[in-house]
PDB file of N, CA, C and O in Angstrom:
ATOM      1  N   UNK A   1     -16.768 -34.143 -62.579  1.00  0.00           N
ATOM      2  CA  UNK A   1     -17.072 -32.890 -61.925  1.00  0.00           C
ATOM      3  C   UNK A   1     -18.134 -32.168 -62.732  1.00  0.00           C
ATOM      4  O   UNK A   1     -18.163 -32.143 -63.962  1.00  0.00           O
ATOM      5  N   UNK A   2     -18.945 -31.623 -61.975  1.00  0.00           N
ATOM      6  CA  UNK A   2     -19.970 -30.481 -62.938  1.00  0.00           C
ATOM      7  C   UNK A   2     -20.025 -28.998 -62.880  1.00  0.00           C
ATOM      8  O   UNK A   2     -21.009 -28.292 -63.101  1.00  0.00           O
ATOM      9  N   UNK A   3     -18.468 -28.520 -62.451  1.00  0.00           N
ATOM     10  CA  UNK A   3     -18.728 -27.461 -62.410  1.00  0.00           C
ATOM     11  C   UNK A   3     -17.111 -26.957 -61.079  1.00  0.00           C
ATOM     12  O   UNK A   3     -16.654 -27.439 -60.042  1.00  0.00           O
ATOM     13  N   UNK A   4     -16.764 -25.657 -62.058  1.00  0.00           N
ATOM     14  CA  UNK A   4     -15.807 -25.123 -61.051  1.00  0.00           C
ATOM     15  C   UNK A   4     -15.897 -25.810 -59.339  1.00  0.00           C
ATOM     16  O   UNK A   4     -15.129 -26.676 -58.919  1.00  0.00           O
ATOM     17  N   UNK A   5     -17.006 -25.184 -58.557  1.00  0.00           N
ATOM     18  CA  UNK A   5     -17.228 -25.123 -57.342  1.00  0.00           C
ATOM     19  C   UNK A   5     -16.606 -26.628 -56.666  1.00  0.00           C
ATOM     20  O   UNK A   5     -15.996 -26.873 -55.625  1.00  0.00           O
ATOM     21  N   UNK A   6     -17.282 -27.823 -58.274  1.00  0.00           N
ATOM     22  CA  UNK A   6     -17.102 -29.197 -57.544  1.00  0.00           C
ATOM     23  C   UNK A   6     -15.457 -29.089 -57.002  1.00  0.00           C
ATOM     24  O   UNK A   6     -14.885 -29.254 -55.924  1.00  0.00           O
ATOM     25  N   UNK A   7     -15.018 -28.683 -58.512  1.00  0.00           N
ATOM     26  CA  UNK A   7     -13.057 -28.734 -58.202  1.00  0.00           C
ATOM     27  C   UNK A   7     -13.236 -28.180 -57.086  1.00  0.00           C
ATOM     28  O   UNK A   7     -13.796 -28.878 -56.240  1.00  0.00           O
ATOM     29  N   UNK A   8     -12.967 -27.228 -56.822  1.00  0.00           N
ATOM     30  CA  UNK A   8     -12.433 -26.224 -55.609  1.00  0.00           C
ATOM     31  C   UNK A   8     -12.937 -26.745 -54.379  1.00  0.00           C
ATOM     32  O   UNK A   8     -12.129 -26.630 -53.458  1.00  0.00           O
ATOM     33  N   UNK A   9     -14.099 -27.321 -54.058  1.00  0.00           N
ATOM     34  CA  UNK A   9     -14.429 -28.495 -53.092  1.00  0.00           C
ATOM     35  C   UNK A   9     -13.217 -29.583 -52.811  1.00  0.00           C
ATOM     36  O   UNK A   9     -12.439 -29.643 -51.859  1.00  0.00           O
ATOM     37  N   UNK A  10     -13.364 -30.598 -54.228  1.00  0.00           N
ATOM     38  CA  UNK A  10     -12.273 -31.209 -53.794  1.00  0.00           C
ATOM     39  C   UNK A  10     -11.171 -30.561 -53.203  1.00  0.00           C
ATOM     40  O   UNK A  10     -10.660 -30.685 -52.090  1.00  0.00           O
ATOM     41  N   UNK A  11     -10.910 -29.858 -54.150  1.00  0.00           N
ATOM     42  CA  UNK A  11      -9.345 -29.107 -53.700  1.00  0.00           C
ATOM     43  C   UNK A  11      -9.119 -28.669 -51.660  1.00  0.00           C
ATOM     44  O   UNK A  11      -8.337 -28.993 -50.766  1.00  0.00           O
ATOM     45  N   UNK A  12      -9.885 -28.116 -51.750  1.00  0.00           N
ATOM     46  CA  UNK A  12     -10.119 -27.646 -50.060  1.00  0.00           C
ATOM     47  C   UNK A  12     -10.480 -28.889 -49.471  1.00  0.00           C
ATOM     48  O   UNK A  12     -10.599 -28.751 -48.254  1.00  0.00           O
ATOM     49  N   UNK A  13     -10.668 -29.884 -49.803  1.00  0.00           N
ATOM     50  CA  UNK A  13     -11.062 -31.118 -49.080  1.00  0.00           C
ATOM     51  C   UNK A  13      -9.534 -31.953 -48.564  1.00  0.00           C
ATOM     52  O   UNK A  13      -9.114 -32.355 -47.479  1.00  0.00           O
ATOM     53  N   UNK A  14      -8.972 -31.953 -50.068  1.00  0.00           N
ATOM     54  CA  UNK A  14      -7.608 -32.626 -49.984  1.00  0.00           C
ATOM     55  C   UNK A  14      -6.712 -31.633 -48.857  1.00  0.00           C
ATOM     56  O   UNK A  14      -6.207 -32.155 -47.863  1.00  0.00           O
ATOM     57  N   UNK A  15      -6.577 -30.130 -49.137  1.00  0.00           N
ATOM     58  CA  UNK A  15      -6.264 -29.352 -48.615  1.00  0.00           C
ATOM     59  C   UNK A  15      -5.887 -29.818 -46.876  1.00  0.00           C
ATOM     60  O   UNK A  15      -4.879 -30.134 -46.244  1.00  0.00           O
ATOM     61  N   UNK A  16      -7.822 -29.577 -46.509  1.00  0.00           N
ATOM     62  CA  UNK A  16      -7.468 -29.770 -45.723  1.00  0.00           C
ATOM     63  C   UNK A  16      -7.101 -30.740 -44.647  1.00  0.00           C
ATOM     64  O   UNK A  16      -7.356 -30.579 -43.453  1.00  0.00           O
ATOM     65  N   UNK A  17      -6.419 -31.860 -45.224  1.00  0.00           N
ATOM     66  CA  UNK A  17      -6.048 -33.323 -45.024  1.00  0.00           C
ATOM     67  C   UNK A  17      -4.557 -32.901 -45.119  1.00  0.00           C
ATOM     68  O   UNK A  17      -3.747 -33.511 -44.421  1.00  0.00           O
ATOM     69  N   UNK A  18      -4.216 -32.089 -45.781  1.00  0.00           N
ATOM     70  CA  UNK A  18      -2.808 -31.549 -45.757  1.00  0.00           C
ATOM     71  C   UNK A  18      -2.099 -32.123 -46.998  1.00  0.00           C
ATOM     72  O   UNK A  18      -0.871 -32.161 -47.082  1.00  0.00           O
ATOM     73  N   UNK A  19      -2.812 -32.503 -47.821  1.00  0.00           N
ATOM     74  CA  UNK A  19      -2.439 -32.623 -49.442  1.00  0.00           C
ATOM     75  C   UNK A  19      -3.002 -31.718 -50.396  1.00  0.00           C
ATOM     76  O   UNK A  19      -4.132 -31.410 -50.775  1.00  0.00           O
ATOM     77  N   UNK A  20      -1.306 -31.259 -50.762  1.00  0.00           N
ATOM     78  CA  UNK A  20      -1.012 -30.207 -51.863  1.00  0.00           C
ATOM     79  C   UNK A  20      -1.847 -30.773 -52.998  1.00  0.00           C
ATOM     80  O   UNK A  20      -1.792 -31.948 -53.363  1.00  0.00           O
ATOM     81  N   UNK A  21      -2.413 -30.092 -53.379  1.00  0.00           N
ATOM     82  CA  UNK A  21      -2.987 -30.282 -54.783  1.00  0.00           C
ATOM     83  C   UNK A  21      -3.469 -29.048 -55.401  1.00  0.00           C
ATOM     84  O   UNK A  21      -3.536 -27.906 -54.948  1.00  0.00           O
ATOM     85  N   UNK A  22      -3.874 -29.662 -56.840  1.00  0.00           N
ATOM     86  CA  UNK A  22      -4.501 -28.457 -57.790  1.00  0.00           C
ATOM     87  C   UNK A  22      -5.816 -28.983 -58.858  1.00  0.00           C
ATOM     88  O   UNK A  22      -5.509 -29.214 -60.027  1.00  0.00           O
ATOM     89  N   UNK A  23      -7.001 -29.129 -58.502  1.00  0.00           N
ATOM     90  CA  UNK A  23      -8.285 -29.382 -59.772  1.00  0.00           C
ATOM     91  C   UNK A  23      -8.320 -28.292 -60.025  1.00  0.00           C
ATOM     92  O   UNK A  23      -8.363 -27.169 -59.523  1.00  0.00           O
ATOM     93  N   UNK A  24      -8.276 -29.213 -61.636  1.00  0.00           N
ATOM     94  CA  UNK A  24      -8.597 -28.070 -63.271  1.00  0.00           C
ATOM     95  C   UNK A  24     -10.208 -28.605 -63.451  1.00  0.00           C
ATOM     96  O   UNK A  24     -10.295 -29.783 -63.797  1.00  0.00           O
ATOM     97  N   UNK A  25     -11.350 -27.953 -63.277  1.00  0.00           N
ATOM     98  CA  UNK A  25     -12.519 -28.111 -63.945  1.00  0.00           C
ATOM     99  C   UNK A  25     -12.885 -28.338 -65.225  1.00  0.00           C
ATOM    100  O   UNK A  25     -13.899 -28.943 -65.574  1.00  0.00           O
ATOM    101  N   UNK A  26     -11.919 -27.771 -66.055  1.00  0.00           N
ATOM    102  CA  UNK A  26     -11.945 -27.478 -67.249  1.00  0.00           C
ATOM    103  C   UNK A  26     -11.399 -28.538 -68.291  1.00  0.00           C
ATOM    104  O   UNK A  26     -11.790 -28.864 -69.412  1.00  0.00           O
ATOM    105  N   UNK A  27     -10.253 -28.989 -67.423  1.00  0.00           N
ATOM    106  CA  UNK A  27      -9.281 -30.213 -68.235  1.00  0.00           C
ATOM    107  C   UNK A  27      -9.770 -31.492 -67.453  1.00  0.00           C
ATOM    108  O   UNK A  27      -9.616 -32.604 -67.958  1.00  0.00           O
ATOM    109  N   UNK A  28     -10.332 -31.339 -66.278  1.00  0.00           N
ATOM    110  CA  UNK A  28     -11.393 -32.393 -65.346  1.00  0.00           C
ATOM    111  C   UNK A  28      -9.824 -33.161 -64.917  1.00  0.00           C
ATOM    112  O   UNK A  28      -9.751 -34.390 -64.895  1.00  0.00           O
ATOM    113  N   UNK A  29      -8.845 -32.453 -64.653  1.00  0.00           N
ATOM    114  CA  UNK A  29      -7.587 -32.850 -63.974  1.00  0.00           C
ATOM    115  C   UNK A  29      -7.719 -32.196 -62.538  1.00  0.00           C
ATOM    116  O   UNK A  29      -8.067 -31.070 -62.182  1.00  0.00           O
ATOM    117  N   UNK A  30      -7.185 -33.674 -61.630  1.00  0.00           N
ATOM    118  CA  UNK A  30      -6.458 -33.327 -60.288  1.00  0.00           C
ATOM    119  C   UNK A  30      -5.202 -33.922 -60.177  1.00  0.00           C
ATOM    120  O   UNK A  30      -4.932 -35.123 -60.169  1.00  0.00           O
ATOM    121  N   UNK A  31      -4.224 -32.649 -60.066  1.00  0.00           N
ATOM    122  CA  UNK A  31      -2.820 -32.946 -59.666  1.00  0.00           C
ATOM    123  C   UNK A  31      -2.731 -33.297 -58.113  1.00  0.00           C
ATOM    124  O   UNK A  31      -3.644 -32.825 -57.435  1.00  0.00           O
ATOM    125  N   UNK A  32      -1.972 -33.896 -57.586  1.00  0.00           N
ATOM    126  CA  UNK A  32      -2.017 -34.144 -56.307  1.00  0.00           C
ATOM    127  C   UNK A  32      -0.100 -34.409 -56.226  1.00  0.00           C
ATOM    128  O   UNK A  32       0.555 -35.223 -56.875  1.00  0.00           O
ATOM    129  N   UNK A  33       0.319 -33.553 -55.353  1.00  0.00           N
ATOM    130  CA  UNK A  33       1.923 -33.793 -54.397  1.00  0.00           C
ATOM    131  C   UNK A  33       2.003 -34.657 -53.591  1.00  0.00           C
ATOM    132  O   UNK A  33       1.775 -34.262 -52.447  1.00  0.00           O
ATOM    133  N   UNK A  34       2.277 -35.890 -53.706  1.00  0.00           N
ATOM    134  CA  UNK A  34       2.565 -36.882 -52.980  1.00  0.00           C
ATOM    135  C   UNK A  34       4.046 -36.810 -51.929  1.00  0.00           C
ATOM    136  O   UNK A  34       5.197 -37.075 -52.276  1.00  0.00           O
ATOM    137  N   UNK A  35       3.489 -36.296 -50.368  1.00  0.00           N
ATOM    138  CA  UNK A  35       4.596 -36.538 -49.358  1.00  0.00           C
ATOM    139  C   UNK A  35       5.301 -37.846 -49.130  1.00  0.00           C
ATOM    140  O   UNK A  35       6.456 -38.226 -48.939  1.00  0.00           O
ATOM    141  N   UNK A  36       4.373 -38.248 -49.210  1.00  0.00           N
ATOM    142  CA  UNK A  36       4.312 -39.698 -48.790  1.00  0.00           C
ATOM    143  C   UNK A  36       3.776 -41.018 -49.660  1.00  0.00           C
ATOM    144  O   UNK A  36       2.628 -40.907 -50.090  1.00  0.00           O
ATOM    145  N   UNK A  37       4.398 -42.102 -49.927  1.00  0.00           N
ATOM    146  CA  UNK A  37       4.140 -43.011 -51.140  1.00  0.00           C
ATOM    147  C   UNK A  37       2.523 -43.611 -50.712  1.00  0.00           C
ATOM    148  O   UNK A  37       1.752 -44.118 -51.526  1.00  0.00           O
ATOM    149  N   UNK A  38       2.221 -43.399 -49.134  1.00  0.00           N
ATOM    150  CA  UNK A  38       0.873 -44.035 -48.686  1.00  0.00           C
ATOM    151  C   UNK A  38      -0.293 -43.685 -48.653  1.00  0.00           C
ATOM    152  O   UNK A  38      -1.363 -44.237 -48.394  1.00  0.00           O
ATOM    153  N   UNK A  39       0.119 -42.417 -49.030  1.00  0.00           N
ATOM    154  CA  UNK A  39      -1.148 -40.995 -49.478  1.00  0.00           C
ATOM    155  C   UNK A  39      -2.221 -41.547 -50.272  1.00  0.00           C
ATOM    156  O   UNK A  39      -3.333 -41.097 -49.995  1.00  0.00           O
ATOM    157  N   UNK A  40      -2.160 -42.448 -51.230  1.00  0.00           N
ATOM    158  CA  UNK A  40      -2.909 -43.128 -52.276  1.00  0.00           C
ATOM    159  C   UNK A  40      -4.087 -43.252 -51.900  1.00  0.00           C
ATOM    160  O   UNK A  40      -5.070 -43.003 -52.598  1.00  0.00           O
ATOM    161  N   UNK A  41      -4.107 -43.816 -50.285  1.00  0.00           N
ATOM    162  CA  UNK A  41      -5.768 -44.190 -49.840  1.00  0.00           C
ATOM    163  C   UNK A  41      -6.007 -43.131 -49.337  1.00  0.00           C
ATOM    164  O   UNK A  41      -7.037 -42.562 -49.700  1.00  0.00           O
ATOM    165  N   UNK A  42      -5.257 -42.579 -48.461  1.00  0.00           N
ATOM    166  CA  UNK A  42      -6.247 -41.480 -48.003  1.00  0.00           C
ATOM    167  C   UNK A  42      -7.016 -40.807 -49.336  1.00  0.00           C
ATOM    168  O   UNK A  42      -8.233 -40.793 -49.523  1.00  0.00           O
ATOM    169  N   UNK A  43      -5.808 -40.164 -50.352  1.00  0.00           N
ATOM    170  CA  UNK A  43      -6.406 -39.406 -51.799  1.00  0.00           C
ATOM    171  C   UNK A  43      -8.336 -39.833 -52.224  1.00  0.00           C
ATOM    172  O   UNK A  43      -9.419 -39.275 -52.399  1.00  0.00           O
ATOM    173  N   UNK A  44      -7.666 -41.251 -52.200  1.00  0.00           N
ATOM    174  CA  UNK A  44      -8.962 -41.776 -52.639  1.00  0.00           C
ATOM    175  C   UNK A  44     -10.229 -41.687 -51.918  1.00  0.00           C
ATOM    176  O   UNK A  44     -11.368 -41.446 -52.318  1.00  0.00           O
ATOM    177  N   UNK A  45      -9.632 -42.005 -50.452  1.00  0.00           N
ATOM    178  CA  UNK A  45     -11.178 -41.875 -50.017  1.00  0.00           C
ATOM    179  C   UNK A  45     -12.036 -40.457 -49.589  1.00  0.00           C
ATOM    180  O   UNK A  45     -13.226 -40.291 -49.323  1.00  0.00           O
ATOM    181  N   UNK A  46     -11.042 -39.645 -49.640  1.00  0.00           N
ATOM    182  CA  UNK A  46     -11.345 -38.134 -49.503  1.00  0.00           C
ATOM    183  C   UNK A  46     -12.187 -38.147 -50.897  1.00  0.00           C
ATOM    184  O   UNK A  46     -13.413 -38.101 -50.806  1.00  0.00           O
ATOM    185  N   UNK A  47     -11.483 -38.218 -52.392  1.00  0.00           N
ATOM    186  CA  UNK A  47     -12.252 -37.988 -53.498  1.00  0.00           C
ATOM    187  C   UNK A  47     -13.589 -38.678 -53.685  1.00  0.00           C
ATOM    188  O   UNK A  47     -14.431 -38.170 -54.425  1.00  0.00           O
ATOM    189  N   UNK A  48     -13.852 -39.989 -52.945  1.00  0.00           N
ATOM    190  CA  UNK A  48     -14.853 -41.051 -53.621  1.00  0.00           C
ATOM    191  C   UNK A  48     -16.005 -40.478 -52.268  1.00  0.00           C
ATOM    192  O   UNK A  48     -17.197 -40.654 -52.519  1.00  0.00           O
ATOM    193  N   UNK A  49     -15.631 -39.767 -50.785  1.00  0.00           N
ATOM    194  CA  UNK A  49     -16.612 -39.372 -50.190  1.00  0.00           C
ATOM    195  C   UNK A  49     -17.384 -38.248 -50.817  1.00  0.00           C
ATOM    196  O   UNK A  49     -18.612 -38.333 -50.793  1.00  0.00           O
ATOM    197  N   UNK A  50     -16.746 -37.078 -51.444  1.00  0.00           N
ATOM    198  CA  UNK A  50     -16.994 -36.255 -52.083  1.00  0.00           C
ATOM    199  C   UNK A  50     -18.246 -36.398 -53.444  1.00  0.00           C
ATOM    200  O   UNK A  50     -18.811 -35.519 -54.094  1.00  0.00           O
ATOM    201  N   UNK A  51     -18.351 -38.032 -53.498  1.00  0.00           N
ATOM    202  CA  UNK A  51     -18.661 -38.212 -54.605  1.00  0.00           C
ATOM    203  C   UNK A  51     -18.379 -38.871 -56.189  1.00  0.00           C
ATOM    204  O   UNK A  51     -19.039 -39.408 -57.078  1.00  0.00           O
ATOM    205  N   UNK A  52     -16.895 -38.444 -55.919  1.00  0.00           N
ATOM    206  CA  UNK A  52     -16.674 -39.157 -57.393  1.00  0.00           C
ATOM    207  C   UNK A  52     -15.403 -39.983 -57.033  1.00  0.00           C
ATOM    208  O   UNK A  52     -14.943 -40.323 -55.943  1.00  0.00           O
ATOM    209  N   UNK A  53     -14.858 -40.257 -58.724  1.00  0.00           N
ATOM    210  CA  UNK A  53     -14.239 -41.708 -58.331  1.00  0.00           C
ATOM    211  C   UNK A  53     -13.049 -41.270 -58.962  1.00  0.00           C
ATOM    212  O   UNK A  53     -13.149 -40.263 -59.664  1.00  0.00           O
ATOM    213  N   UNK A  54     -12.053 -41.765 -58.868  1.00  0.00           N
ATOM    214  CA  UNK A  54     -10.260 -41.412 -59.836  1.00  0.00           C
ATOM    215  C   UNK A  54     -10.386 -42.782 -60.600  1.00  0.00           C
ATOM    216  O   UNK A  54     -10.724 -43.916 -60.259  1.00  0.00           O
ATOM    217  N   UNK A  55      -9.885 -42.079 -62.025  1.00  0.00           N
ATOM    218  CA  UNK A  55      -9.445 -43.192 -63.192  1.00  0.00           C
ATOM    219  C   UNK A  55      -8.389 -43.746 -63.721  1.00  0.00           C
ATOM    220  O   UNK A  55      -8.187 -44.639 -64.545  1.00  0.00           O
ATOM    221  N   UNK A  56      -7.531 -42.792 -62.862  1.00  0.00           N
ATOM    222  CA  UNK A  56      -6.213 -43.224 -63.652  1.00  0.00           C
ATOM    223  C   UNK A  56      -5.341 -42.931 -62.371  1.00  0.00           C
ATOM    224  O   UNK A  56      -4.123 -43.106 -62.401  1.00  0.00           O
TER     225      UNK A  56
END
């Protein structure tokens, strides 16, 4: 991420897919509430359209 705005993008992105979450800019953490064990891909491809990629 380069910057607050990126988080809060993601965040409203996941949002509005209807996954709870929370990006920290600062700690370059995204928490994400998993409803559902199948959420995994959607997560991902919401984050990797946005631009970036998950590492862990």
């Amino acid at each position: 991420m380069d910057c607050d705005s990126c988080a809060k993008m993601i965040e409203l992105d996941l949002e509005d897919a209807g996954i709870k979450c929370s990006c920290n800019y600062a700690k370059k953490i995204l928490e994400v509430e998993l409803s559902d064990p199948n959420e995994h891909k959607k997560i991902k491809e919401i984050v990797e359209k946005g631009g970036y990629k998950i590492t862990s």
